[in-house]
C-alpha positions in Angstrom: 15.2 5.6 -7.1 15.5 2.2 -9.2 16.3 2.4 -13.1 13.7 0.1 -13.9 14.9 -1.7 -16.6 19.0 -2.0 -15.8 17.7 -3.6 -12.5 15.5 -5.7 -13.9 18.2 -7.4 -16.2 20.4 -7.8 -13.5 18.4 -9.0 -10.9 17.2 -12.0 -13.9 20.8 -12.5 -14.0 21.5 -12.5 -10.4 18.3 -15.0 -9.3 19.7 -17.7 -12.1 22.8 -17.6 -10.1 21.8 -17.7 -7.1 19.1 -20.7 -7.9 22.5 -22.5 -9.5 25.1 -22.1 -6.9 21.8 -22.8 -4.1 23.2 -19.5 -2.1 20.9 -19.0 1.1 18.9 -15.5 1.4 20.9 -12.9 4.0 19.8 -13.5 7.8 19.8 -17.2 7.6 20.5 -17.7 12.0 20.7 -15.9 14.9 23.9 -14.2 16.5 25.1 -15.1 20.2 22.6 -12.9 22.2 19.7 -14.5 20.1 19.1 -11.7 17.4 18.5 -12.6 14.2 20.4 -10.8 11.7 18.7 -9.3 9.0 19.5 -7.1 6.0 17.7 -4.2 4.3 19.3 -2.3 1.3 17.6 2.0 1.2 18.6 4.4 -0.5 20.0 7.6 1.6 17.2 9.9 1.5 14.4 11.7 3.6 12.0 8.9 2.9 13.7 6.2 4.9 14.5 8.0 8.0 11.8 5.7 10.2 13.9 2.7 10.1 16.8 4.5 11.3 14.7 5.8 14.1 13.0 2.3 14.5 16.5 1.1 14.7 17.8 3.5 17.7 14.8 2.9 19.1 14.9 -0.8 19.7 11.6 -1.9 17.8 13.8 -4.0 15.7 16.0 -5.6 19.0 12.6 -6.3 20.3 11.7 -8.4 17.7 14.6 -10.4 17.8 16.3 -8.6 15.0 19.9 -7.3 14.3 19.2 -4.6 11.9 22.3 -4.4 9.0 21.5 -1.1 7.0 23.0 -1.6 3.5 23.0 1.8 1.5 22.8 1.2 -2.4 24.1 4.5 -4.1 20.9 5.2 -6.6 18.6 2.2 -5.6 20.0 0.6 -9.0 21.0 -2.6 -7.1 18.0 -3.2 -4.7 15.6 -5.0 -6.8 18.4 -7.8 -7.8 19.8 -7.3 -4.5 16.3 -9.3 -2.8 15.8 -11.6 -5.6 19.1 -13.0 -5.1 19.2 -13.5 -1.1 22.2 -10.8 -0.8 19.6 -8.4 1.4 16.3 -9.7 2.9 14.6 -6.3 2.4 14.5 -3.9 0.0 13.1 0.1 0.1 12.0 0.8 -3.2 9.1 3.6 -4.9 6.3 1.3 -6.3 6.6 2.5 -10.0 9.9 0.5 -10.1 8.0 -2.6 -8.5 5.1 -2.4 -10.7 7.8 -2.6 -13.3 9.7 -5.1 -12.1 6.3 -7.6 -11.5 5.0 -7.1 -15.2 8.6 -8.5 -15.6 8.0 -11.6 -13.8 10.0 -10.8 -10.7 9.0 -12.7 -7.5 8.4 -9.6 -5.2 6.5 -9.1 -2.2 5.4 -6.1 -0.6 6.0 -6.1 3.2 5.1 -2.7 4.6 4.7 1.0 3.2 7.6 3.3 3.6 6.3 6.7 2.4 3.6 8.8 1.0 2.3 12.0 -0.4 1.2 14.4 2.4 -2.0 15.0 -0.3 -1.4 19.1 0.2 -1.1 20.8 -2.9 2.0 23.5 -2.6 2.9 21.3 0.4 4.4 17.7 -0.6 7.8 16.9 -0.4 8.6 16.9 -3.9 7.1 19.4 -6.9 8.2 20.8 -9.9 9.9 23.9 -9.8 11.1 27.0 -12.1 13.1 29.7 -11.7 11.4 32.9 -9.9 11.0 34.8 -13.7 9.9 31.7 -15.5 6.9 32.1 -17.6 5.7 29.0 -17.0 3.0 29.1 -14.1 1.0 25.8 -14.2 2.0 22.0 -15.1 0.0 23.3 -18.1 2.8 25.0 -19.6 5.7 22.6 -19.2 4.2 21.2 -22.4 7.6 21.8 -25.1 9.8 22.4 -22.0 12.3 20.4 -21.0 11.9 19.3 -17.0 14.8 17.5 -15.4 13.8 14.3 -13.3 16.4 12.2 -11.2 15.3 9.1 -13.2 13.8 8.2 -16.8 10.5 5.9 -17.1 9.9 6.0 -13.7 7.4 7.8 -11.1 8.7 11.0 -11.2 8.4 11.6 -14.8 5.2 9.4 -14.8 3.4 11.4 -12.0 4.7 14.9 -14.0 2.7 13.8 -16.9 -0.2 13.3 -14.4 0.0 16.9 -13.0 0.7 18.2 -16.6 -2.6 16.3 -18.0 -4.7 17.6 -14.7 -3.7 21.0 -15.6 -5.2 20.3 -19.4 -1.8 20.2 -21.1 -0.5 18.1 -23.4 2.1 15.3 -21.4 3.3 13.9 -24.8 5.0 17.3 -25.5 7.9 17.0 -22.7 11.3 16.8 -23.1 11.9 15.2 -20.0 16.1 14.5 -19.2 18.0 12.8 -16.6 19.4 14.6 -14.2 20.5 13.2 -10.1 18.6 15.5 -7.8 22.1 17.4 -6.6 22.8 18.2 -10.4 19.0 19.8 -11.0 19.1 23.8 -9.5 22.3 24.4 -11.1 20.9 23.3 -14.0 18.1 25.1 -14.2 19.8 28.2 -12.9 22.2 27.8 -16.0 18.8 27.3 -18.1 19.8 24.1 -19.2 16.4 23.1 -18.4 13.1 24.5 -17.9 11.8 22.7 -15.0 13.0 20.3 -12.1 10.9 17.6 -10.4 12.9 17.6 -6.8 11.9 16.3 -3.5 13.7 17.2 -0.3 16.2 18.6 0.9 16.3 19.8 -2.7 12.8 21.5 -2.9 13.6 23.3 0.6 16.6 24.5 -1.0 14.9 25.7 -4.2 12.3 27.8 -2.1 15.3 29.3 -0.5 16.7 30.3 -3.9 13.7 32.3 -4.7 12.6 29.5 -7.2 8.7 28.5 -7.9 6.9 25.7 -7.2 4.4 25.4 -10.1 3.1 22.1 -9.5 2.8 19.1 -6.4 3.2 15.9 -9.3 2.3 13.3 -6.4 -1.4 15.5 -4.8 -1.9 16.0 -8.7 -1.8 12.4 -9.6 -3.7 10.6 -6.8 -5.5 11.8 -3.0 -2.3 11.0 -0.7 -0.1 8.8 -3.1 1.3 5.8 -1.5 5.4 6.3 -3.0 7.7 3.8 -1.7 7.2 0.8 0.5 9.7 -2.0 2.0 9.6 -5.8 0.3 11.4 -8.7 0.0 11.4 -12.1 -2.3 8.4 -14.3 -2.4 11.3 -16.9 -1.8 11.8 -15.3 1.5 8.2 -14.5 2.3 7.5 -18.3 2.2 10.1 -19.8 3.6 10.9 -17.0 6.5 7.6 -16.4 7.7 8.4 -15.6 10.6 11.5 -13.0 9.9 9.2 -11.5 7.6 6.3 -11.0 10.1 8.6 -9.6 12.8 10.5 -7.6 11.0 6.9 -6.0 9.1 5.9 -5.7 12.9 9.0 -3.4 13.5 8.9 -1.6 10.7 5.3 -0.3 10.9 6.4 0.5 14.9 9.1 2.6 13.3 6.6 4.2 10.6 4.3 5.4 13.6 7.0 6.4 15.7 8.1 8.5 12.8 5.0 10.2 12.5 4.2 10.9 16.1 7.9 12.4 16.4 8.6 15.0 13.3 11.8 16.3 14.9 13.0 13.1 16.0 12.3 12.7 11.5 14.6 15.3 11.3 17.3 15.0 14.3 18.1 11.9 12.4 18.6 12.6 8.8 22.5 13.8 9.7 22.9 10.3 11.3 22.7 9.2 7.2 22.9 12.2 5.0 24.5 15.1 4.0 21.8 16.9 4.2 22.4 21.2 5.7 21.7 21.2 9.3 20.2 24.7 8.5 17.5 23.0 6.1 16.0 20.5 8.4 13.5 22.6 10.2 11.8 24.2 6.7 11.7 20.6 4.8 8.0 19.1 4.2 8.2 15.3 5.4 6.7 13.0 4.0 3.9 11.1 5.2 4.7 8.0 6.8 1.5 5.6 6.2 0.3 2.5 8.3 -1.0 0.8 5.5 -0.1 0.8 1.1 -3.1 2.6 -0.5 -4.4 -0.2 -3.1 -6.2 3.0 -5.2 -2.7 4.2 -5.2 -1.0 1.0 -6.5 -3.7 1.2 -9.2 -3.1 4.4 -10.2 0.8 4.2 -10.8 0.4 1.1 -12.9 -2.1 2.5 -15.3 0.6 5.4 -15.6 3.2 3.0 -16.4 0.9 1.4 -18.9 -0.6 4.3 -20.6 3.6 5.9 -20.5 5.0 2.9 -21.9 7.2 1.4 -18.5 5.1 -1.8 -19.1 3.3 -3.8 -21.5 0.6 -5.2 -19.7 -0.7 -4.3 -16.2 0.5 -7.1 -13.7 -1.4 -8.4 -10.6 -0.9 -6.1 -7.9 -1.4 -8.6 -5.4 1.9 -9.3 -4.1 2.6 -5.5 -3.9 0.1 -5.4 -0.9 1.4 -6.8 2.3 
């Protein structure tokens, strides 16, 4: 997921350039054949499996496109990535974009990516402990430390959420920084009390014998939207039509994904490292048709009432 702030710095940086030296956004003309090349940076995880499916299955090629899958180690570089024209899309959780429009940044939502599947003890991320942990409910991580795979950002936001549902108190959280493949050992080493993980990780952790105490993303909101795709305003204006077809695609892929749950899974060793063994007990995610606007709401007033923002920006460009 996106460090909000380090991105936002650099992609400031990266859109003065690019404005300077009048670069032209990624997928400017077609290839011989007539497909339009076209960029988009994601992050190698569970949640973007649909446009690798979309991909194989011609949805893109049918719209004219030539789909270039750029992986960004982290997510760090996305944001500045768009802005700047290196990539015409971007996969991105909506935390980091809510963040990254109270900033100024021209940003446009183009489709949703992924969701909560709104089942408690059934999402595809939670917070977990070790089997003998005394801590049962989001109500007692309050004066634990929990481990989340990125600071000010929705994971630690939407753990406050589940912790203030439960009637704790969120203030009272150590929360540290951990990448998700670091988290189990460390909580097995009792370096921390807690872990927010998502899959594979979570799958992994049940296998251990480890607890799931709390779902953070049913807690904080009825089927939180998580992640969606977007691009530059720049681009949304002046590449209407690239934008259009490849939203068309993309919500093809999104529907395909979630009328074919092993085809989800088949895929993820086309891109990750994920254990063959694993794939049949994770929880997918849900792959929505449209971004929940409640949801959008939601995640900004976290950010606000967290400190990840100042002031609450308009929303309006985060809906497609």
């Amino acid at each position: 997921m996106i460090r909000p702030r380090a991105a936002l710095a650099a992609a400031a940086s990266a859109l003065m350039l690019t404005a300077c030296a009048g670069q032209p956004p990624a997928g400017e003309s077609a290839q011989p054949g007539g497909l339009t090349p076209v960029k988009v940076s994601v992050i190698p995880i569970l949640d973007v499996a649909p446009v690798y499916l979309g991909d194989q299955q011609g949805f893109f090629a049918a719209e004219g496109l030539k789909l270039e899958l750029v992986t960004a180690q982290g997510g760090a570089a996305i944001v500045p990535a768009v802005v700047s024209g290196q990539v015409d899309f971007g996969f991105s959780n909506f935390t980091s974009l809510i963040v990254a429009a109270s900033k100024g940044l021209p940003l446009k939502v183009v489709a949703p990516g992924a969701g909560s599947t709104g089942v408690q003890g059934a999402d595809f991320g939670g917070v977990v402990v070790k089997a003998d942990s005394p801590i049962k409910t989001a109500k007692d991580l309050a004066g634990k430390r929990v481990a989340v795979n990125t600071l000010n950002n929705i994971n630690d936001t939407t753990v406050r959420a589940s912790i203030r549902a439960a009637g704790g108190d969120a203030k009272n959280v150590g929360f540290t920084e951990l990448a998700f493949p670091d988290m189990l050992a460390a909580l097995d080493k009792g370096n921390v009390d807690a872990v927010q993980v998502v899959e594979p990780f979570l799958a992994t952790a049940r296998k251990n014998g480890d607890r799931v105490i709390a779902s953070n993303y049913v807690d904080t909101a009825p089927g939180l939207a998580i992640a969606g795709y977007f691009t530059s305003q720049q681009t949304a204006a002046a590449k209407a039509d690239l934008v259009r077809r490849f939203s068309s695609a993309m919500r093809k892929s999104l529907q395909y994904a979630t009328d074919n749950p092993d085809a989800v899974r088949k895929v993820l060793g086309t891109y990750t490292k994920i254990d063959p063994a694993l794939t049949g007990s994770l929880t997918l995610p849900r792959f929505p048709a449209e971004v929940d606007s409640a949801s959008l709401e939601t995640l900004s007033e976290l950010a606000l009432q967290d400190g990840l923002i100042d002031k609450a920006p308009d929303l309006a460009g985060l809906r497609p």
